[in-house]
C-alpha positions in Angstrom: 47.1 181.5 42.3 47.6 178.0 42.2 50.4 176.2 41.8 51.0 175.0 38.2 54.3 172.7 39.3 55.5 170.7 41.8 59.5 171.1 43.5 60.6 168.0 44.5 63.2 167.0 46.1 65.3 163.3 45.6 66.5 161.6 48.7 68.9 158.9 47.1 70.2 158.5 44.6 71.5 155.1 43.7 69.8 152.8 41.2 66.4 153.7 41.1 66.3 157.7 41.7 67.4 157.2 38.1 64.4 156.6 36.6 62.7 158.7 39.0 64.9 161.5 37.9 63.9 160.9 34.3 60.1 160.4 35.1 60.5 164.0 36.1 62.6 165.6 33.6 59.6 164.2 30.6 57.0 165.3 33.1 56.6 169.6 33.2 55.1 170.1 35.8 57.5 168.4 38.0 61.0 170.0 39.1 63.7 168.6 40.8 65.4 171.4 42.8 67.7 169.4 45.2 69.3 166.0 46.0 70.3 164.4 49.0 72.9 160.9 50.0 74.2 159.7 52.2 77.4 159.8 50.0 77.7 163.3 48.8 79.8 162.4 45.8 77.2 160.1 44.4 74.6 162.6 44.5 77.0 165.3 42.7 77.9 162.5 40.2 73.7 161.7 39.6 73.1 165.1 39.3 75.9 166.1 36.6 74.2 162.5 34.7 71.1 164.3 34.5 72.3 167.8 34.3 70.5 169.1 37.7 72.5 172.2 38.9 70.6 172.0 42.0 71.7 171.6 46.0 73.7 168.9 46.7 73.2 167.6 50.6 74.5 164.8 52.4 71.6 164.7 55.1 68.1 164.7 54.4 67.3 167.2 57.1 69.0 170.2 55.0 67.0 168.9 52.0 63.5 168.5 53.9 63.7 172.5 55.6 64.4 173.8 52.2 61.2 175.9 51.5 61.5 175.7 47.8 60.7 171.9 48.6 57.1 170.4 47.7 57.7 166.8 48.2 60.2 164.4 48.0 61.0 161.4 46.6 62.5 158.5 48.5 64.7 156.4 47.1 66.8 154.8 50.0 67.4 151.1 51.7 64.1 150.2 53.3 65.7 150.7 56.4 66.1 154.5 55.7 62.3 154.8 54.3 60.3 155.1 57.9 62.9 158.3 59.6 62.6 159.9 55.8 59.3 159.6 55.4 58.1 161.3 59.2 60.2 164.1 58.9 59.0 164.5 55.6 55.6 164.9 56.6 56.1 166.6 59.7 57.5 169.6 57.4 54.4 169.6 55.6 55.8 167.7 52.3 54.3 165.1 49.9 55.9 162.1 49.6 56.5 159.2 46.8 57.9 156.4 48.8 59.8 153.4 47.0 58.8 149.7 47.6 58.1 148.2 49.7 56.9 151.0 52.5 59.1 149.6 55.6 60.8 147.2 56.6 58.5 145.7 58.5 54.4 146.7 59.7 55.5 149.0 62.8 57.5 150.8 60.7 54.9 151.4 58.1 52.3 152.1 61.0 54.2 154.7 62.1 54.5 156.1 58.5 50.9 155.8 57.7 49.9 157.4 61.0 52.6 160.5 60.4 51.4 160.7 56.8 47.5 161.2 57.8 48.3 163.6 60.6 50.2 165.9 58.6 47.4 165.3 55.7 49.9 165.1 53.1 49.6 163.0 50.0 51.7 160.5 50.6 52.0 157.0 47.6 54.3 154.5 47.7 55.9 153.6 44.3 54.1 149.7 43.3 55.3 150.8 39.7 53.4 147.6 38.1 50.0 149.5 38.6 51.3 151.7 36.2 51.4 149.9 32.8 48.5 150.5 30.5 47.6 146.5 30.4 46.9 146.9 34.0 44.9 149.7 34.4 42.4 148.6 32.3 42.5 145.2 33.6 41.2 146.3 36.8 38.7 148.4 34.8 38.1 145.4 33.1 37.5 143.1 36.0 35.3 146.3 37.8 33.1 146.6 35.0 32.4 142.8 33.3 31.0 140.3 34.9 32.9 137.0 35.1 31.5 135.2 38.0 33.2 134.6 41.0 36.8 134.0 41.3 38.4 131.0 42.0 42.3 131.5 41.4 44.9 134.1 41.2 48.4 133.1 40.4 51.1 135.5 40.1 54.7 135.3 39.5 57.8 137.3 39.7 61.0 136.2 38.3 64.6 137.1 37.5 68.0 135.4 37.8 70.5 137.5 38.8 71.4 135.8 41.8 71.9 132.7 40.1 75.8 133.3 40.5 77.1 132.7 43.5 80.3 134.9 42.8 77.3 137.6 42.8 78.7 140.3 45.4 76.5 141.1 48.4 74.8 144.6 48.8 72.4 145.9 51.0 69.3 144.4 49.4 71.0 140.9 51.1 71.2 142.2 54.3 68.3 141.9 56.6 69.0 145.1 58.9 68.9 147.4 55.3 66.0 145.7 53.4 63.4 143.8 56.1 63.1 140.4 54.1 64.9 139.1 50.7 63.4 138.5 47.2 59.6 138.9 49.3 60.0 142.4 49.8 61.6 143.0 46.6 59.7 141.2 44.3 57.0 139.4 45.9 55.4 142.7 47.4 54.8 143.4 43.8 53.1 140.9 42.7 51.1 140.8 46.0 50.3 144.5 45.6 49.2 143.9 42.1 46.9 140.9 43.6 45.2 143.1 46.1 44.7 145.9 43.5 42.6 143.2 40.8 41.1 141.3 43.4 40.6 142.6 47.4 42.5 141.6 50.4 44.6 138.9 51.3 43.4 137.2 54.7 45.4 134.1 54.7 48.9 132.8 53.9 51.1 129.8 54.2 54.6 130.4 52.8 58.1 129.1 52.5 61.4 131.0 52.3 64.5 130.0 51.1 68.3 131.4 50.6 70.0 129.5 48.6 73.6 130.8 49.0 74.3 131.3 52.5 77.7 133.5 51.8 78.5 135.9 49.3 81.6 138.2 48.4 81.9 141.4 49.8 81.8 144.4 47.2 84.7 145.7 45.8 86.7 142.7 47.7 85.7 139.4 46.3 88.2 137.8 49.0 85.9 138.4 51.7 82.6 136.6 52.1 79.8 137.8 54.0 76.5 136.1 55.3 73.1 136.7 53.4 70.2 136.4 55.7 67.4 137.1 53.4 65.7 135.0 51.2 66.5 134.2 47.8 63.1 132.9 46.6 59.7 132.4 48.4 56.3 130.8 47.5 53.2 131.3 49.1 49.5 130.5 48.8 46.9 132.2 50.1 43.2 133.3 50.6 41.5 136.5 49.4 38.6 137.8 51.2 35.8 137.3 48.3 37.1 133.4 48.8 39.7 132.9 46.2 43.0 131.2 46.7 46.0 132.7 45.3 49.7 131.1 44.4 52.5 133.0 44.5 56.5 132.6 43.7 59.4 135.0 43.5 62.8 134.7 42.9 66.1 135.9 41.7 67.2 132.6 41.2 65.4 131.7 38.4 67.9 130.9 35.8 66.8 132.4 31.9 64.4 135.4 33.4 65.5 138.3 33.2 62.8 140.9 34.7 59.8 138.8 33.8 56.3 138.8 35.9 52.9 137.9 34.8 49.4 137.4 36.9 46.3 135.5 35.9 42.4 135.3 37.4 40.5 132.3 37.0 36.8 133.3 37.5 33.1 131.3 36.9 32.8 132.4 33.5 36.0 133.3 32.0 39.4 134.3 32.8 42.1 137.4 32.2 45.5 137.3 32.3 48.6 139.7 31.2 52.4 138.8 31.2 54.7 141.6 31.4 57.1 140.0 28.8 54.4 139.1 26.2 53.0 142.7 26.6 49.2 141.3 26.2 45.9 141.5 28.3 44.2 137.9 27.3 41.0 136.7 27.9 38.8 133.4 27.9 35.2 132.5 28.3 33.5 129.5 28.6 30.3 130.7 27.5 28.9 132.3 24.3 30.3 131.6 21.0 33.7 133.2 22.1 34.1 130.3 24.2 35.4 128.1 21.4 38.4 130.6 20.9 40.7 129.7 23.6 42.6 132.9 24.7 41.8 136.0 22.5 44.1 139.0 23.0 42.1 141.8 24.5 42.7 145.5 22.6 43.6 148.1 25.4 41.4 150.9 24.6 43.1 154.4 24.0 41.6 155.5 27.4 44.0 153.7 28.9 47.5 154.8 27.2 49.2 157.2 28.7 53.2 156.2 28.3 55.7 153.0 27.4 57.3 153.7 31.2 55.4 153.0 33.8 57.8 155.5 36.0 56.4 158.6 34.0 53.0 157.6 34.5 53.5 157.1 38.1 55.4 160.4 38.9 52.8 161.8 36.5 50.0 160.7 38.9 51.8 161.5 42.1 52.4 165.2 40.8 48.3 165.3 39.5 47.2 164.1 43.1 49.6 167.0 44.4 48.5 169.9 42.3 44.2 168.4 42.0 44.3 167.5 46.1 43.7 163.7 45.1 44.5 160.8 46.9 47.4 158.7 45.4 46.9 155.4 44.9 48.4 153.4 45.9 48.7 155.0 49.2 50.5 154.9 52.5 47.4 152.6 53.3 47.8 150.2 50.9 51.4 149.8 51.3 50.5 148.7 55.0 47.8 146.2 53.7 51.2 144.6 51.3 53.4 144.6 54.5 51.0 142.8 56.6 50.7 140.0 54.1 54.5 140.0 53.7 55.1 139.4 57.8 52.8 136.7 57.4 54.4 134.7 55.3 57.5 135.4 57.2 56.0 134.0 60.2 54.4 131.3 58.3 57.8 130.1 56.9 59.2 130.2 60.2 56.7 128.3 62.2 55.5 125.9 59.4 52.0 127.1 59.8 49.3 129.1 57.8 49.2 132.7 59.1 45.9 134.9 59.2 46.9 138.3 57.7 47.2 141.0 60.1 47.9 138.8 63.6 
């Protein structure tokens, strides 16, 4: 008989394993049966939040050779995702892998190559994908003809950093995350780039950290370096010939969480920003062309929830249960880190970069 549910099993539990955790409580035909941190008392205290009277472990090992165990979710420092995510597949489990897949493209080599072997669906978790607006613009873009594209620009903003009194934690510290506000934010926007329009061949970049020290947690006394970047921009060039412009930061003061990406095409345009909440559209031909930018209805084939986490969980449990592929994949995760090192080298030698060398 097959299975009607999937048993999965969270490995971390800080910030983000939260919403994860929800995703799955609103989705039945997922179950979380165990948890696993590195700091036992942080797991007991996430799971009494979301009343999970399930095992507790403080290595992931225990968690991964439970049987009961389907797949997991990982929800670590980057640093931690690449050793999770082998001996995850290696004992046969799915996985759901937070942003960005590794911290850097060995890493996510490794986990790509482990993930195929083992033939497990494996995703990794470019939530953006998820909302409504842009599913059906990539259907959108798929299915009408504007031309050939010229421009992408995409932008990911928010301003917490603006303070420098702003304690450091590990997504400041290079050994733990790989790169700065690039890998945090700016592999969003770049995943969400690839998705609309094809691969990224090119880039010339520029990173920059703007405080240098910052306090430690817990003791404001003690400073500690930051070696990651605050904010980056980047162009770039897309394999159908496009050129794309690309800025992230958490230092831009009066944004909150705000992103937004636009296509500039032969005929027309498209464009959705996350704060307005609208998928717009322009065309410079037909009679439609004297109407500026026209808000474009999402049609109801395309709702499915208000949180892009449950949609996302939602998929990763249909691939699991159907034998799909997930999407995004293991894959495309690699195809985001190898633009992300490029703009890292770029930044560091002054230089454009071709993707991939």
């Amino acid at each position: 008989m097959a299975k009607s549910a999937v048993n999965i099993g969270i490995i971390g539990t800080g910030g983000i394993s939260n919403v994860h955790a929800d995703a799955c409580a609103h989705n039945p035909r997922a179950r979380v049966v165990a948890l696993a941190d590195v700091n036992v008392d942080t797991a007991r205290g996430f799971a009494e939040r979301h009343r999970l009277d399930v095992p507790v472990f403080g290595d992931f090992a225990e968690l991964i050779a439970l049987d009961a165990v389907d797949a997991v979710i990982i929800g670590t420092s980057n640093d931690a995702h690449m050793p999770i995510a082998i001996a995850a597949a290696q004992a046969r489990k799915h996985i759901l892998c937070e942003k960005p897949l590794a911290v850097d493209v060995d890493s996510a080599v490794e986990m790509v190559e482990a993930a195929k072997r083992a033939r497990v669906r494996a995703m990794v978790g470019y939530s953006k994908r998820f909302f409504d607006q842009i599913r059906f613009l990539k259907h959108f873009l798929t299915t009408e003809d504007l031309g050939r594209i010229f421009h992408v620009r995409a932008f990911y903003l928010q301003s917490w950093l603006c303070d420098p009194t702003a304690p450091r934690y590990w997504r400041l510290e290079r050994s733990k995350t790989g790169s700065g506000v690039l890998g945090d934010l700016g592999s969003h926007i770049t995943d969400l780039a690839q998705f609309l329009v094809g691969d990224i061949v090119r880039v010339q970049g520029l990173l920059r950290t703007f405080t240098s020290k910052r306090p430690a947690p817990g003791n404001p006394s003690k400073m500690l370096p930051v070696d990651v970047d605050d904010a980056v921009v980047f162009g770039a060039e897309f394999a159908c010939g496009a050129l794309g412009q690309f800025e992230a930061s958490r230092n831009a003061t009066g944004h909150g969480d705000h992103w937004a990406i636009e296509v500039n095409a032969e005929k027309g345009a498209v464009r959705f920003d996350k704060d307005q909440g609208r998928v717009q559209l322009l065309l410079r031909e037909g009679p439609a062309r004297h109407a500026g930018w026209v808000d474009l209805s999402v049609p109801h084939a395309f709702h499915t929830s208000s949180n892009e986490f449950h949609t996302e969980v939602s998929h990763f449990v249909d691939c699991i249960l159907n034998r799909k592929k997930p999407e995004p994949d293991f894959a495309e995760g690699l195809k985001v880190e190898r633009v992300l090192e490029g703009v890292i080298k770029s930044s560091a030698t002054g230089t454009a970069v071709v993707v991939g060398r």
